[in-house]
N, C-alpha and C positions, 0 to 999 in steps of 0.2 A: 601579832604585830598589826593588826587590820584597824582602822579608826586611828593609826597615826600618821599626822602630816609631816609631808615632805619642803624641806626647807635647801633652799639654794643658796652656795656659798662662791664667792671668788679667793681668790690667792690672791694678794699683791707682791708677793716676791715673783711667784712663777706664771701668773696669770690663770691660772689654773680654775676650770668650773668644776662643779659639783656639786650632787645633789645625797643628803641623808634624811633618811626616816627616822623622826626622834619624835618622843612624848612631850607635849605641851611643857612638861618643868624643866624638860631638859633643853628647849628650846631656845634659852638666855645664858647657857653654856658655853665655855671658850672650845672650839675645834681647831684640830690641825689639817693642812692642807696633805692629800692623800703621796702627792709627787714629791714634796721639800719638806713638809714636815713644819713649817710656817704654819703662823697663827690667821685662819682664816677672815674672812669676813662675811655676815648672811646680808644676803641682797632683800630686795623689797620683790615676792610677785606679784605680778600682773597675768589677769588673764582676759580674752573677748572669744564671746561665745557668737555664732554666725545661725542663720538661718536663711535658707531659701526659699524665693517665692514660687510661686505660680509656675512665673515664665520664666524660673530659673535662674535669675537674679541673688545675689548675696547679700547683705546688711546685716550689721554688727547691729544685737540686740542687747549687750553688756558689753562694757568695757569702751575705752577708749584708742585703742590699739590692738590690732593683730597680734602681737607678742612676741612680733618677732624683733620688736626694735622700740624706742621708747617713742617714734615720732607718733602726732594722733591720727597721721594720715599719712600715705602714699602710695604713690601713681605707679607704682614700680610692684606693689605689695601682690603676690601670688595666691598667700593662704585664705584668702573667703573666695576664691572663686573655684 
C-alpha cells in the first residue's frame, strides 16, 4: 500500500471527516461516508511547510496557510511556532 496518496473527504449529511488511502484511478471514485453511509465528498488539500531560523523564529517556506484553516494569515495561529 506504500506510494499511495491519501485523499480527504467530508460528509454533507453528517458532517463527518475522513481520510482514505486510494490508488491514483481510484481516486475519481464515488465513496461512502463511513458513519451514515452517504455519498461523500473529496476536499481540496493544502499543505505549509515551516522552517526555523537562527534565532528561532518560524516562516512558512510553502504554502500559503498553516493548514489548519483556509485563512492566508493569523494572529491567533499556534502551528509554526
Amino acid at each position: 500500500m506504500s506510494g499511495m496518496p491519501i485523499y480527504e473527504y467530508i460528509c454533507p449529511s453528517c458532517n463527518a471527516g475522513f481520510e482514505l488511502r486510494r490508488s491514483f484511478g481510484e481516486a475519481g471514485e464515488a465513496v461512502s461516508c463511513p458513519k451514515c453511509q452517504a455519498s461523500a465528498r473529496k476536499l481540496f488539500s493544502s499543505f505549509t511547510a515551516f522552517s526555523k531560523g537562527a534565532s528561532g523564529e518560524s516562516s512558512s517556506i510553502m504554502g500559503d496557510t498553516c493548514g489548519t484553516c483556509p485563512a492566508t494569515s493569523c494572529a491567533t495561529c499556534e502551528t509554526g511556532s
